[in-house]
N, C-alpha and C positions, 0 to 999 in steps of 0.2 A: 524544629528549632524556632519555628517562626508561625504566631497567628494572627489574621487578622481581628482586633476587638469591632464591634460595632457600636462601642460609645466608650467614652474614657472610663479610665479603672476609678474605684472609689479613693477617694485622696488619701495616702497612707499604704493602701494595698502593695505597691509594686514600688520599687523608685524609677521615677519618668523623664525623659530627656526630650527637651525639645529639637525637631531641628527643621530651622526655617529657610527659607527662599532669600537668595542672597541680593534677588534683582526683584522687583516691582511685582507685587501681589495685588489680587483684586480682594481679597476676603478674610472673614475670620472662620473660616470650615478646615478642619481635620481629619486627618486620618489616623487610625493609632493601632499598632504592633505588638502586642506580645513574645519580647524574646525569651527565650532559655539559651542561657549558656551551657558547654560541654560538663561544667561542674555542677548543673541544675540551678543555675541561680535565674530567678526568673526577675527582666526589666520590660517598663512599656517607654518604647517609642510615638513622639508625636510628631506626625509631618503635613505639614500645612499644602495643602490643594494652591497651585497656581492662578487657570485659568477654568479646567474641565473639573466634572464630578468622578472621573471616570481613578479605579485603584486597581493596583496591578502590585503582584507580590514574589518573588522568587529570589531559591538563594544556592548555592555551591557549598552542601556540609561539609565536605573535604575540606575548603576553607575559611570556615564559618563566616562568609560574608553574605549580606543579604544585598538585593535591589529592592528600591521600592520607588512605584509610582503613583505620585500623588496628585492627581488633577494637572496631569500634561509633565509634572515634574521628577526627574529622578535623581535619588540620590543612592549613595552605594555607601553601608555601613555595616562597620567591625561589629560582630556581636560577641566575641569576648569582649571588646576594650570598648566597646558600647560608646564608640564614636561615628560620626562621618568622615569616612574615609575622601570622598566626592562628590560633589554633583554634576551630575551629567551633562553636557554643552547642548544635545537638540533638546528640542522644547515641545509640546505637543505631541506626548508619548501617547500611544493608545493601547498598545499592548506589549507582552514581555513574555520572557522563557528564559532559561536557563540552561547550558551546557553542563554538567559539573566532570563530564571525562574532559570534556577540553578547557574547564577553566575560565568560561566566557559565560555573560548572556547577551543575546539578541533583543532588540527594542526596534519595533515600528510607528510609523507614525502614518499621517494619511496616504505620505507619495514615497518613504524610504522605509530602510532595513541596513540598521547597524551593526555589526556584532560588535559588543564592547569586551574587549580580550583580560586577560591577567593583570595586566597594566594600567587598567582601566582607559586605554587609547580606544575613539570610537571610529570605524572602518567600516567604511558603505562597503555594502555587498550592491553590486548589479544586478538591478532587475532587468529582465526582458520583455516586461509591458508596461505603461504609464497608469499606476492605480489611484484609485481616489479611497483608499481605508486598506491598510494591511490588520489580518489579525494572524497568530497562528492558533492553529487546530490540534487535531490527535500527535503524537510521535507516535512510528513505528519503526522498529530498528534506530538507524542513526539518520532516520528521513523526518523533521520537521514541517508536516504540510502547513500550508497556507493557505486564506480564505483571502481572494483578492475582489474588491469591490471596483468596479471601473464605474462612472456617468456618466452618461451620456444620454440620447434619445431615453435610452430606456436604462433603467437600474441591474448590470448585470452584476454576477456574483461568481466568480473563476474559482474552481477546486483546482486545478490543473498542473499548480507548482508546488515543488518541495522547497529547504535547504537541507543538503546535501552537508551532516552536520562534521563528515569528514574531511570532504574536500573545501568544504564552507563556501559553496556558491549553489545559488537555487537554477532547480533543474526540471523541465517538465514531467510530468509521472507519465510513462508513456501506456499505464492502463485507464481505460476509460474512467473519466472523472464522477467520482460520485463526494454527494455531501463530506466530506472525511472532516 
């Protein structure tokens, strides 16, 4: 339902919706979405970058909403009614996932882990160590690993944590950690 373009659609192609930053932007850089609706109508989304270059894209077919992060920022849009539903309260997203059994996605940032629910309420999950960069990595089963970055003396790189996307609190993987 959803692709990333890597440059705007030719003017005419698609009908394109903007949607911008409701608080203080630093630039005129973009990012832009290819939706399809369930009836095949196809729109592009344009969403303007915050602070970072950094894009993150995920969405719940069940019901049809997508995430999308644009340079730190996220917003959460209808892709039938081809509106923004929200934008997200933290700021400095860096990475994203999507639940679609449970109806949520997760969003990190350098030092947290929110899952943002049905409702679009966002709920820190506890971590167990103080990181400087979450991203998530592979799923397997209903275990979302995680790459945690700590700094310090030296630039370490932690495989060691999941979330646990049933119980929805991250848990250590208690087999030896490799790249996952």
């Amino acid at each position: 339902m959803t692709t990333q373009l890597e440059r705007p659609p030719t003017s005419g192609e698609y009908e394109e919706i903007f949607f911008d930053i409701n608080s203080s932007w630093r630039g005129q850089n973009w990012n832009y979405v290819l939706f399809t609706t369930s009836s095949g109508y196809k729109w592009v989304g344009h969403f303007r970058n915050q602070e970072t270059t950094n894009f993150k894209l995920a969405e719940l077919p069940s019901k049809s909403i997508a995430c999308i992060i644009s340079g730190g920022h996220g917003y959460i849009v209808d892709i039938e009614k081809k509106e923004k539903l929200i934008d997200l309260e933290q700021d400095m997203i860096l990475d994203l996932v999507s639940d679609d059994k449970a109806n949520c996605f997760y969003i990190s940032t350098y030092w947290s882990i929110s899952r943002v629910d049905e409702n679009f309420n966002e709920i820190d999950v506890d971590l167990p160590i103080g990181p400087d960069g979450i991203f998530f990595t592979k799923r397997t089963d209903r275990k979302q690993f995680l790459k945690l970055e700590e700094i310090g003396a030296d630039l370490k790189t932690n495989y060691d944590y999941y979330i646990d996307l049933d119980k929805r609190v991250i848990e250590k993987n208690i087999t030896p950690s490799s790249n996952t």
